[in-house]
TORDOZA-183394 format. One record per atom (N, C-alpha, C): chain; x, y, z; atom name; residue in one letter. Coordinates in steps of 0.1 Angstrom, whole numbers. Layout:
REM TORDOZA-183394
[site 'A', [X, Y, Z], 'CA', 'a']
...
This chain:
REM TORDOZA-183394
[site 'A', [339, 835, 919], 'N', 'x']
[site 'A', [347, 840, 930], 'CA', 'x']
[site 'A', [351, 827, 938], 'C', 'x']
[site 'A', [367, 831, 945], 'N', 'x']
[site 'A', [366, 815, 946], 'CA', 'x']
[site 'A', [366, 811, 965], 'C', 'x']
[site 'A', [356, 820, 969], 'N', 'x']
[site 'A', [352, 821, 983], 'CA', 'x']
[site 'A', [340, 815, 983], 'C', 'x']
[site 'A', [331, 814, 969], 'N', 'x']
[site 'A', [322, 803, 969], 'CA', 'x']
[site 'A', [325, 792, 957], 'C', 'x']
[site 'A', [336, 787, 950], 'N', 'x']
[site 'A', [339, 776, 944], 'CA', 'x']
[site 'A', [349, 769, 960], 'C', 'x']
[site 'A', [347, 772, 965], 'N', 'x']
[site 'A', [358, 763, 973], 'CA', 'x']
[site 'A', [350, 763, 987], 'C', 'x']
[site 'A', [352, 751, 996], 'N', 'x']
[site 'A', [351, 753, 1008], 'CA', 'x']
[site 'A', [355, 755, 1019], 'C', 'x']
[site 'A', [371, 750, 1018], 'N', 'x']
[site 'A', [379, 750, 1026], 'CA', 'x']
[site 'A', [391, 759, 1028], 'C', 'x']
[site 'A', [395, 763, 1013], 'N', 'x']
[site 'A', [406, 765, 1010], 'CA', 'x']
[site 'A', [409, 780, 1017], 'C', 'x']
[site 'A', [416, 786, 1025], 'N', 'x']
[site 'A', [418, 796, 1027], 'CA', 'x']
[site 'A', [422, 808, 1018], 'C', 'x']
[site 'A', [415, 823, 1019], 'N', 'x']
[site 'A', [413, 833, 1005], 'CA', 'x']
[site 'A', [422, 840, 1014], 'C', 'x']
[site 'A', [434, 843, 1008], 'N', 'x']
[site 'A', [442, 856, 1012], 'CA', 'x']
[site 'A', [448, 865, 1005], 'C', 'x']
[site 'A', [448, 880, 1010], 'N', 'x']
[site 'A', [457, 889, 1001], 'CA', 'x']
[site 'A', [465, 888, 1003], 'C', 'x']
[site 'A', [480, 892, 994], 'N', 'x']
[site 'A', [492, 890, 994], 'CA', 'x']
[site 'A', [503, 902, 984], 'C', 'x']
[site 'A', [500, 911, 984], 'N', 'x']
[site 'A', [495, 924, 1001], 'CA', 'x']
[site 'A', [486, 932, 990], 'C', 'x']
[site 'A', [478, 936, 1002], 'N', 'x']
[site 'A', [471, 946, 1002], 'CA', 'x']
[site 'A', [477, 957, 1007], 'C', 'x']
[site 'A', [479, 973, 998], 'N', 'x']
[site 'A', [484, 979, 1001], 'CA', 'x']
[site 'A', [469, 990, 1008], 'C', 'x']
[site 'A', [469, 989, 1020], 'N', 'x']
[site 'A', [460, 999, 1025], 'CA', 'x']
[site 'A', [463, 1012, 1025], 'C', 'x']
[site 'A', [474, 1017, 1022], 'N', 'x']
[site 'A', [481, 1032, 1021], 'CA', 'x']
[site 'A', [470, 1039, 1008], 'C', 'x']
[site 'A', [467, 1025, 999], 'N', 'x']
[site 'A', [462, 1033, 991], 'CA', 'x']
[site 'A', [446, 1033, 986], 'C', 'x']
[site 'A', [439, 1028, 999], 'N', 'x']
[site 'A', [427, 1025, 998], 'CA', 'x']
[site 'A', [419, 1034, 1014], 'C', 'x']
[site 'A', [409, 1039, 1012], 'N', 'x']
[site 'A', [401, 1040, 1018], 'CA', 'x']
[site 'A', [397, 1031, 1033], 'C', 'x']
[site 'A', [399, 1036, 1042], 'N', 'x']
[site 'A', [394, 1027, 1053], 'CA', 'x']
[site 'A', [382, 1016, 1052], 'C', 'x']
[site 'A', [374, 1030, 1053], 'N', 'x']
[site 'A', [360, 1024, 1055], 'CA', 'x']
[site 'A', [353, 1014, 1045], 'C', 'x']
[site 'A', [356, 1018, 1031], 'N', 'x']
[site 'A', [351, 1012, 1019], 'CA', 'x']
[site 'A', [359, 993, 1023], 'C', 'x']
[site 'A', [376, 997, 1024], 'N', 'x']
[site 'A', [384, 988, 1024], 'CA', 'x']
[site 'A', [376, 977, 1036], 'C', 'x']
[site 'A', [372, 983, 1047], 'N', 'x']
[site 'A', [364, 975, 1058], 'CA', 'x']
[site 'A', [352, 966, 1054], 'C', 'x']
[site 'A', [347, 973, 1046], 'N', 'x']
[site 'A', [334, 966, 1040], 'CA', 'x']
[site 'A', [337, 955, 1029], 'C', 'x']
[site 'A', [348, 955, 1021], 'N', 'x']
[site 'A', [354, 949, 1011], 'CA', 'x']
[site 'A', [361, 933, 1017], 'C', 'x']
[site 'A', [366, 938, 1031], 'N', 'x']
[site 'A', [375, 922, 1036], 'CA', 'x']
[site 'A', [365, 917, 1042], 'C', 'x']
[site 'A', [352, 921, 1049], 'N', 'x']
[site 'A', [345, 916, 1056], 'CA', 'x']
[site 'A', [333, 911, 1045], 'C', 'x']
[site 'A', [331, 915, 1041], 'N', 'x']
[site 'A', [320, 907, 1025], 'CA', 'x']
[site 'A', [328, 892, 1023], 'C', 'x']
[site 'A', [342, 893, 1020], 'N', 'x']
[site 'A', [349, 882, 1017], 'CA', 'x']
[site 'A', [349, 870, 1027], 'C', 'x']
[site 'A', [353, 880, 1037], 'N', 'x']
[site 'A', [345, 869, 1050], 'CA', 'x']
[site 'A', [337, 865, 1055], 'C', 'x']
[site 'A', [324, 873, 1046], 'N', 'x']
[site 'A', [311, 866, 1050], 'CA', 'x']
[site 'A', [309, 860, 1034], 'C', 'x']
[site 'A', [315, 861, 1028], 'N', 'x']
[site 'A', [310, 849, 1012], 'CA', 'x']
[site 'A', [317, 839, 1019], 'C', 'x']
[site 'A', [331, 835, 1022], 'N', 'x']
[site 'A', [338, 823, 1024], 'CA', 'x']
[site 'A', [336, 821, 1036], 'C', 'x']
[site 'A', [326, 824, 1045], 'N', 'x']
[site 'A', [320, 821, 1060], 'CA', 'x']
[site 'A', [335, 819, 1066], 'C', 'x']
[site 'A', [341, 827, 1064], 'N', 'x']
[site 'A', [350, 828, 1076], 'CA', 'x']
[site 'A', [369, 823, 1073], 'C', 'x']
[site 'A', [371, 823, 1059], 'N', 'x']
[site 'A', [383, 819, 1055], 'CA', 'x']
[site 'A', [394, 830, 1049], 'C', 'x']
[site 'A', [391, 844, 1055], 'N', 'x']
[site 'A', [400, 854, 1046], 'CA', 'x']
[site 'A', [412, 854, 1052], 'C', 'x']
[site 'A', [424, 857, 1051], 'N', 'x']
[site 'A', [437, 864, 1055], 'CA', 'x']
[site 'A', [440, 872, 1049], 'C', 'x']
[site 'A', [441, 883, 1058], 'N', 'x']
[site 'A', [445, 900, 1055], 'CA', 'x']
[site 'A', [458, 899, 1052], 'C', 'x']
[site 'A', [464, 896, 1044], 'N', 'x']
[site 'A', [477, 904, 1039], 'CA', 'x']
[site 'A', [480, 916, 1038], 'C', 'x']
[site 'A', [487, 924, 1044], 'N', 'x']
[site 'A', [492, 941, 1042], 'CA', 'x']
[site 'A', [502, 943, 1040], 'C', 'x']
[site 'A', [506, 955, 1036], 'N', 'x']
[site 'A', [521, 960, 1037], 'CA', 'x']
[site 'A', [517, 977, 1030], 'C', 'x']
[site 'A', [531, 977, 1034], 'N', 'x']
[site 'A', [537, 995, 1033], 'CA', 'x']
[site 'A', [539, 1001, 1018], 'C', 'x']
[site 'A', [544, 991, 1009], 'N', 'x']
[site 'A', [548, 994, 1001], 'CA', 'x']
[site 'A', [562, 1001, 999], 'C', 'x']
[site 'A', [565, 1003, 986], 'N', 'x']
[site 'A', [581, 1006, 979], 'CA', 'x']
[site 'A', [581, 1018, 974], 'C', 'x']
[site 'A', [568, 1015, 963], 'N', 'x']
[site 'A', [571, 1028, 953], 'CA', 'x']
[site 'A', [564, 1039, 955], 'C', 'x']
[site 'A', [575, 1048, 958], 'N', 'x']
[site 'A', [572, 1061, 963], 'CA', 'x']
[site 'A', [560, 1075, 958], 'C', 'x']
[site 'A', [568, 1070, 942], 'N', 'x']
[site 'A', [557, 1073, 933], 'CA', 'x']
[site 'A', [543, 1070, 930], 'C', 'x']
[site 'A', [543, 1058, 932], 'N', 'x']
[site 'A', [529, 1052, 932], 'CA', 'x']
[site 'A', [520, 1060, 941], 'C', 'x']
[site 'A', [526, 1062, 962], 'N', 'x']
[site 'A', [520, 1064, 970], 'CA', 'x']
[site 'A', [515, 1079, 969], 'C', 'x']
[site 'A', [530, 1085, 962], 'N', 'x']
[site 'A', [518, 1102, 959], 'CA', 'x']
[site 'A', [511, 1103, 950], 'C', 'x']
[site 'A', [506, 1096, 941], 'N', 'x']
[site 'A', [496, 1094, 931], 'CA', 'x']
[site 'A', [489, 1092, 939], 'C', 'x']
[site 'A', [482, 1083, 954], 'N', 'x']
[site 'A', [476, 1082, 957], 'CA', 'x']
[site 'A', [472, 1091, 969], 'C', 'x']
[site 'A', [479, 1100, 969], 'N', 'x']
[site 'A', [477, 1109, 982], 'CA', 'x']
[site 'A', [483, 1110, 995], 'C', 'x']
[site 'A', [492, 1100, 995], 'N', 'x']
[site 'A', [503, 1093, 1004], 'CA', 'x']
[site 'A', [517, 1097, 1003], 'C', 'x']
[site 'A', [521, 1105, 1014], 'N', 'x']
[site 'A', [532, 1107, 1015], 'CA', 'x']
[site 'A', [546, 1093, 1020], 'C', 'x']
[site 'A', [554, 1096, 1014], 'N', 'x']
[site 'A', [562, 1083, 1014], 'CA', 'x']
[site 'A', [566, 1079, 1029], 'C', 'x']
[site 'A', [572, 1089, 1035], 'N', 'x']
[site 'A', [579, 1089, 1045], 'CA', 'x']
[site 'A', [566, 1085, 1058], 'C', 'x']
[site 'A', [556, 1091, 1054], 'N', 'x']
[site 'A', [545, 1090, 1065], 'CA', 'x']
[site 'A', [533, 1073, 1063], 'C', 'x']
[site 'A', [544, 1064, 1052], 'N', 'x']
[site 'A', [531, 1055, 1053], 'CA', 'x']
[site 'A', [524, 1049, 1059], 'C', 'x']
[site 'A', [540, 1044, 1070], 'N', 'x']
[site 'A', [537, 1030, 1085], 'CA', 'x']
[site 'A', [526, 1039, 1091], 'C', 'x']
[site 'A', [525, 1051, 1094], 'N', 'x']
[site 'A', [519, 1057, 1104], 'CA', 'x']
[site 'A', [508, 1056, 1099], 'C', 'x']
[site 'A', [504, 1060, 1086], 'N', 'x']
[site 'A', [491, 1059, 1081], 'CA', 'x']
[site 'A', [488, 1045, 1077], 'C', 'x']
[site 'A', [496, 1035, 1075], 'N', 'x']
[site 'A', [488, 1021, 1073], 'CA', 'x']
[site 'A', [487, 1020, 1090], 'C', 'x']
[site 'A', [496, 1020, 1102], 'N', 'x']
[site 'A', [489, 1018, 1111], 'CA', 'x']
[site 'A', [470, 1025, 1115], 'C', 'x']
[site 'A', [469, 1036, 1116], 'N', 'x']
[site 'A', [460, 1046, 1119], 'CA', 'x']
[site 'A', [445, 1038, 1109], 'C', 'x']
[site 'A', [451, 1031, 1095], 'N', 'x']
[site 'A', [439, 1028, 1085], 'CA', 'x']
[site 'A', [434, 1013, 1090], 'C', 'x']
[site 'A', [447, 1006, 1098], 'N', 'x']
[site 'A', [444, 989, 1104], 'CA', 'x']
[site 'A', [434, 991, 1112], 'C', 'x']
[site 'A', [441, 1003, 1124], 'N', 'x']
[site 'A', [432, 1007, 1135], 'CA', 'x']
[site 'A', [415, 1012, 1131], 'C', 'x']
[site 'A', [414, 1020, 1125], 'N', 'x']
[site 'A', [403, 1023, 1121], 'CA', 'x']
[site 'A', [394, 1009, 1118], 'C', 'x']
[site 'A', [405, 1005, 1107], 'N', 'x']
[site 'A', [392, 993, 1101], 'CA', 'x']
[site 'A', [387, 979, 1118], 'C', 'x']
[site 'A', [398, 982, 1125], 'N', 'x']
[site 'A', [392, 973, 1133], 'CA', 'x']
[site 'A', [379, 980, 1144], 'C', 'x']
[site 'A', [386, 993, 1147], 'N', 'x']
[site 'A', [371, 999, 1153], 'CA', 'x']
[site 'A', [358, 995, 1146], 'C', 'x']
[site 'A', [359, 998, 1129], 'N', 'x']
[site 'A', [344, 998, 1123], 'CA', 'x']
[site 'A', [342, 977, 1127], 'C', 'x']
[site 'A', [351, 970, 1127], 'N', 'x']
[site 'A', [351, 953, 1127], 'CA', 'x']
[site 'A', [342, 948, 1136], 'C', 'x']
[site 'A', [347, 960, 1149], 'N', 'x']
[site 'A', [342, 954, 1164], 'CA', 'x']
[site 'A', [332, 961, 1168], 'C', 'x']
[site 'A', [329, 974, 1164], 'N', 'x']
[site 'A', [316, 980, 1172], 'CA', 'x']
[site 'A', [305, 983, 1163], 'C', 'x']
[site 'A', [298, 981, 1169], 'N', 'x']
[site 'A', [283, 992, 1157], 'CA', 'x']
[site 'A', [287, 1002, 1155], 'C', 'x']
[site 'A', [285, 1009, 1164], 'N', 'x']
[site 'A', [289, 1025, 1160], 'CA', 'x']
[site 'A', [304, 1025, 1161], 'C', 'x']
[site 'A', [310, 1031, 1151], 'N', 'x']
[site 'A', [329, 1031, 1154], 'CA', 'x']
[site 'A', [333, 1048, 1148], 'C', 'x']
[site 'A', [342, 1054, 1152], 'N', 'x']
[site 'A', [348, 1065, 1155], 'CA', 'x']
[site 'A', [361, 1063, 1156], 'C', 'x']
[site 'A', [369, 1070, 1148], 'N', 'x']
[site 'A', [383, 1072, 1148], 'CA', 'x']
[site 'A', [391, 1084, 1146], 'C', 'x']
[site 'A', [403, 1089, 1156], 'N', 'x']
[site 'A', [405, 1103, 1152], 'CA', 'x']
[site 'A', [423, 1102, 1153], 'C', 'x']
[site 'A', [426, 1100, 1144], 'N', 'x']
[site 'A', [443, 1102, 1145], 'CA', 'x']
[site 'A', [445, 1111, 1137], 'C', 'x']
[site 'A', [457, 1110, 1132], 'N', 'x']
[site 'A', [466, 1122, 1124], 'CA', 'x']
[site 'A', [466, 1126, 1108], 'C', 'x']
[site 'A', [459, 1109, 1105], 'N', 'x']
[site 'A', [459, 1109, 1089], 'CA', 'x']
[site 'A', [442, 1103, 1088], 'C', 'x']
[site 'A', [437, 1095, 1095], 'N', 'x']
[site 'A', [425, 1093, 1098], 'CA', 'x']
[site 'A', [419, 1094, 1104], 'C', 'x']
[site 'A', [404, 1104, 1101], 'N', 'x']
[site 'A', [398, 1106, 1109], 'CA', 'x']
[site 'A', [382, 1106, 1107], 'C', 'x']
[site 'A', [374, 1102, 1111], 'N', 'x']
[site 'A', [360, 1100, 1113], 'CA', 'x']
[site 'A', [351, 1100, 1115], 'C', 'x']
[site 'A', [338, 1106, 1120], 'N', 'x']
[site 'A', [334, 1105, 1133], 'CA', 'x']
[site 'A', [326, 1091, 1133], 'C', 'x']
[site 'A', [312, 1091, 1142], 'N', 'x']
[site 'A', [305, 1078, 1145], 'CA', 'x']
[site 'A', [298, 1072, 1132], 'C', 'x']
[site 'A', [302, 1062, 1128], 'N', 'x']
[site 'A', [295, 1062, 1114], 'CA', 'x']
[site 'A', [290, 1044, 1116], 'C', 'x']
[site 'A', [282, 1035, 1108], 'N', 'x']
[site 'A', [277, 1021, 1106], 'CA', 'x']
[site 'A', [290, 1015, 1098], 'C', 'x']
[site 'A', [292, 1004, 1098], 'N', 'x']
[site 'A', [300, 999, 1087], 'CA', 'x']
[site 'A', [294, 979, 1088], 'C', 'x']
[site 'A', [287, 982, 1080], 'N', 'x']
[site 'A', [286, 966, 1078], 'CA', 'x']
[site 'A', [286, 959, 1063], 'C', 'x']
[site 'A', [290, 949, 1061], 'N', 'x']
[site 'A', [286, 933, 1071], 'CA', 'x']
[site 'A', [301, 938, 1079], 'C', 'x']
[site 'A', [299, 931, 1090], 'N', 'x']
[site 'A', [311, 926, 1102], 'CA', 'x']
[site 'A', [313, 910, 1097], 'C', 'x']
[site 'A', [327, 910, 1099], 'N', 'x']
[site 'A', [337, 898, 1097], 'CA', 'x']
[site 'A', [329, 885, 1103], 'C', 'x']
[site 'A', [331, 871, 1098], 'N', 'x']
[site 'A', [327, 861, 1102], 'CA', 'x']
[site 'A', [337, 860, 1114], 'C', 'x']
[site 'A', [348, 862, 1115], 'N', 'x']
[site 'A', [361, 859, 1121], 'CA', 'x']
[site 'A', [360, 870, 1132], 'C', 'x']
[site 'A', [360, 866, 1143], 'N', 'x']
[site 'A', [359, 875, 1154], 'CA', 'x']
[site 'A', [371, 876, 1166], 'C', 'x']
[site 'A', [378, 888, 1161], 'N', 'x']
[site 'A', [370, 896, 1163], 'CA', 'x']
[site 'A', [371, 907, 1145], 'C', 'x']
[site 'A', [383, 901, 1139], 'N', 'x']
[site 'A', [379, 905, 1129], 'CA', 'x']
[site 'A', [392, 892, 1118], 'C', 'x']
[site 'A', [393, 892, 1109], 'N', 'x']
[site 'A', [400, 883, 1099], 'CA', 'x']
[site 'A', [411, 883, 1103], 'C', 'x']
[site 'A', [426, 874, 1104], 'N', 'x']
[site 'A', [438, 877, 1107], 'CA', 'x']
[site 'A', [448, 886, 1097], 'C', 'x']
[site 'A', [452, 896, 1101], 'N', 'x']
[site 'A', [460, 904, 1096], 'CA', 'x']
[site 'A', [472, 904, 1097], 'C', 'x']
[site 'A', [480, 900, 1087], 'N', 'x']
[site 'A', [496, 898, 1083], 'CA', 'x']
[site 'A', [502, 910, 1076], 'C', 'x']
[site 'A', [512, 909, 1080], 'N', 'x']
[site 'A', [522, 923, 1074], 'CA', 'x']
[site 'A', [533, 915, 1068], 'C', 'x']
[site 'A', [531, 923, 1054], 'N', 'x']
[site 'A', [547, 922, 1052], 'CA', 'x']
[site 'A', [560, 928, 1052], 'C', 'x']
[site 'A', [570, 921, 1054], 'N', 'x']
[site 'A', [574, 930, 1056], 'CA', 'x']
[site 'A', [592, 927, 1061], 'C', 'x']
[site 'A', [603, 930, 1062], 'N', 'x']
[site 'A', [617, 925, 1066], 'CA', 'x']
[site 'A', [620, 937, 1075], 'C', 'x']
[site 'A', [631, 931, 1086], 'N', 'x']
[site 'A', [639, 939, 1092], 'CA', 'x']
[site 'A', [628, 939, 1106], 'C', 'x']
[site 'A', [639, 943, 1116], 'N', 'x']
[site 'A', [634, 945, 1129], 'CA', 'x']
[site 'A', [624, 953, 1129], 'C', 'x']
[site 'A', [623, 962, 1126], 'N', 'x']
[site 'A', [606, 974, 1130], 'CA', 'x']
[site 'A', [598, 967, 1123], 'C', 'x']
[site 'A', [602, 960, 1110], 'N', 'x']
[site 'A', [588, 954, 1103], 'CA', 'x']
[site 'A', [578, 938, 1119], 'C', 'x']
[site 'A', [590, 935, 1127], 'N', 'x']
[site 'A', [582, 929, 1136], 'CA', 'x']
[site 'A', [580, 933, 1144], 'C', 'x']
[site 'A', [582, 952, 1147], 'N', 'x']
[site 'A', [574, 958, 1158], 'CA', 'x']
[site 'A', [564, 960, 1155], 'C', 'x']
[site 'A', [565, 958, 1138], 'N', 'x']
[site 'A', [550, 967, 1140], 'CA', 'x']
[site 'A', [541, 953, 1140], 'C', 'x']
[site 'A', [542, 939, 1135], 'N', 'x']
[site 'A', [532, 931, 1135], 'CA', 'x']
[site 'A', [532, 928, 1149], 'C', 'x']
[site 'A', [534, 932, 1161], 'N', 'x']
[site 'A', [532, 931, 1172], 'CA', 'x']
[site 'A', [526, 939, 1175], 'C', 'x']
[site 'A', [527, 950, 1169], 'N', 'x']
[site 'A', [517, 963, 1177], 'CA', 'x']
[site 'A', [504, 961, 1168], 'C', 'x']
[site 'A', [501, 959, 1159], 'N', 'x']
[site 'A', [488, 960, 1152], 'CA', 'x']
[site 'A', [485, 948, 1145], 'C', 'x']
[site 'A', [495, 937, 1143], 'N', 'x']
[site 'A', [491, 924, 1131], 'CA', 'x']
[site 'A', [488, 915, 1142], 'C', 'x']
[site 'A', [487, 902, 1137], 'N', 'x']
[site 'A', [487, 887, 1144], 'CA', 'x']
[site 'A', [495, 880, 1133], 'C', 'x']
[site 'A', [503, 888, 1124], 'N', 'x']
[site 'A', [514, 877, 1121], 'CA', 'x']
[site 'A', [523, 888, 1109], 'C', 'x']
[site 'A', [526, 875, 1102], 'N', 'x']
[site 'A', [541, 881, 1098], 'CA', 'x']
[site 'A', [541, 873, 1085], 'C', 'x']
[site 'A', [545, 879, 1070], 'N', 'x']
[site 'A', [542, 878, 1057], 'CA', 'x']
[site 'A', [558, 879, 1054], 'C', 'x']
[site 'A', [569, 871, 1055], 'N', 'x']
[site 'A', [583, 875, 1052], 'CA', 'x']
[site 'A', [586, 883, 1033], 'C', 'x']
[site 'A', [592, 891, 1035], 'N', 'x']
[site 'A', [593, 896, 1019], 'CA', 'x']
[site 'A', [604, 887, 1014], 'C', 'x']
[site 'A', [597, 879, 1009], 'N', 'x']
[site 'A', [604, 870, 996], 'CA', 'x']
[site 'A', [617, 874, 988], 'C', 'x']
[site 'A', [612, 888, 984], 'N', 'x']
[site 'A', [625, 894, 978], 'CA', 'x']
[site 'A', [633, 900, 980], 'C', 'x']
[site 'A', [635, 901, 992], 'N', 'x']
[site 'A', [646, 908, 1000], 'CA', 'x']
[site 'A', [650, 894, 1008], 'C', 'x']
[site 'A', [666, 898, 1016], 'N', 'x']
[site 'A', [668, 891, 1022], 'CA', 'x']
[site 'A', [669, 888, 1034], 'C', 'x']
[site 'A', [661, 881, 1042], 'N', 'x']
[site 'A', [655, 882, 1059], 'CA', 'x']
[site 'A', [665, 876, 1064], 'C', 'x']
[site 'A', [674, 885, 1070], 'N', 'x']
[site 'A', [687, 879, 1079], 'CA', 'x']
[site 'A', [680, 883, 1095], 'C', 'x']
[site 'A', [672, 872, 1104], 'N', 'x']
[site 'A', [667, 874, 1113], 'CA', 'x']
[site 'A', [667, 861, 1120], 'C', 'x']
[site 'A', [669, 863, 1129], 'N', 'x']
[site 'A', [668, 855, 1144], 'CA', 'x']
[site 'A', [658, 849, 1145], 'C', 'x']
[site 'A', [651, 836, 1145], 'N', 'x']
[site 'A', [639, 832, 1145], 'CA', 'x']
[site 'A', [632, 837, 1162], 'C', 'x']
[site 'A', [642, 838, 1169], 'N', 'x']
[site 'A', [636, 846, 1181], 'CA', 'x']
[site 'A', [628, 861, 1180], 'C', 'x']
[site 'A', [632, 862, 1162], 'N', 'x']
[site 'A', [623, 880, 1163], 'CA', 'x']
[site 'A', [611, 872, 1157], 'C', 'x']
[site 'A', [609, 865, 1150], 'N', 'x']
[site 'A', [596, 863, 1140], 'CA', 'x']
[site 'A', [586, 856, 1153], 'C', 'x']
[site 'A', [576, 866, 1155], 'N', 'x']
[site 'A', [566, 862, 1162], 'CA', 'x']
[site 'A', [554, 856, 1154], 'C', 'x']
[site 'A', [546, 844, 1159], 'N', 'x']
[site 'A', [533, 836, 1154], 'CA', 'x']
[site 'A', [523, 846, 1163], 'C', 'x']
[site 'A', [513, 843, 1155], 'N', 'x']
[site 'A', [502, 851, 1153], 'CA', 'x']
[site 'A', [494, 842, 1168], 'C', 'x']
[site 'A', [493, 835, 1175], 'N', 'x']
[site 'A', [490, 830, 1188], 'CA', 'x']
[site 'A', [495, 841, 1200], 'C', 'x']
[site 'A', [483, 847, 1207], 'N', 'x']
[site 'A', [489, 854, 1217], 'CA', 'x']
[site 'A', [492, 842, 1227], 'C', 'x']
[site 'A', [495, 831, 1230], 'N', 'x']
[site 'A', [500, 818, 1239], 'CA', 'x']
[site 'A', [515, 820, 1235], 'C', 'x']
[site 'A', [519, 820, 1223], 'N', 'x']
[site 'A', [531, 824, 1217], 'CA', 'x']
[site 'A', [538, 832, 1224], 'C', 'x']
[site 'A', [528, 844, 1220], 'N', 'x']
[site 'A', [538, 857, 1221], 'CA', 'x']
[site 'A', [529, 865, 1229], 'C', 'x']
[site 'A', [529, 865, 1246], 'N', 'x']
[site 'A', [518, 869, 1255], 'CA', 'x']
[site 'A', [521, 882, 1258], 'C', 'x']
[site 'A', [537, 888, 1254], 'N', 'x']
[site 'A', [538, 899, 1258], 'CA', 'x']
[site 'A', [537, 908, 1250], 'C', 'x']
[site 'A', [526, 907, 1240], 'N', 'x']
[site 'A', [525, 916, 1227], 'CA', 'x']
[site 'A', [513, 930, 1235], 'C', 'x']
[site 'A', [508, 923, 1241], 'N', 'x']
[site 'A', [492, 932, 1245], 'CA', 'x']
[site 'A', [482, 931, 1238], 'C', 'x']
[site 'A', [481, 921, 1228], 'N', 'x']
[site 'A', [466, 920, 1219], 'CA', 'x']
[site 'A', [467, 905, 1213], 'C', 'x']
């Protein structure tokens, strides 16, 4: 594993598609990684493309942002409390344990990937940064791409 062959190197996903994973399991999964590499993971996310794929996994296409947001949220309730509880529209849970908790507090940094304007509303509302899609083409204002420093970008709310 190379969170214990290395010591420095930072371990990141590039993307993880949470649409099609489990919250809670997924919670326990980045936070292990952060406690093997004492504190070096980067959350990679994103929404995904293929439509197909997402209803093989129980995922409606149209409804993913809302459900990758609702699965971020969740995982950071289980991040930061002992007891954590979550109730939205697509997830929902009641008070349950979820450990180990992240080395990185208050939990790992989470990147989105992602192009176009809403893709940097939403790493404002729920990420600390921004994963540009490589294969598309990002015709954007460097005034939209916000750094993962709330000093940066103070009018985010988080």
């Amino acid at each position: 594993m190379a969170a214990a062959a290395t010591k420095t190197i930072k371990l990141a996903t590039g993307i993880c598609l949470v649409i099609e994973r489990d919250p809670i399991v997924l919670a326990k999964q980045v936070a292990s990684v952060d406690l093997a590499s004492n504190g070096r993971v980067i959350f990679g996310i994103g929404g995904g493309w293929n439509s197909e794929e997402m209803e093989d996994h129980g995922s409606a296409f149209k409804s993913r942002w809302k459900l990758l947001r609702e699965r971020i949220e969740a995982m950071k309730a289980l991040w930061t409390q002992d007891e954590a509880s979550y109730h939205g529209e697509f997830v929902n849970f009641a008070p349950v344990w979820c450990w180990p908790k992240p080395v990185q507090q208050p939990y790992p940094p989470i990147l989105l990937g992602s192009h176009g304007p809403r893709g940097m509303q939403r790493v404002i509302r729920y990420c600390d940064g921004w994963l540009p899609n490589a294969g598309r083409g990002v015709n954007l204002p460097w005034g939209h791409c916000y750094a993962a420093s709330p000093k940066i970008r103070p009018t985010s709310g988080h």
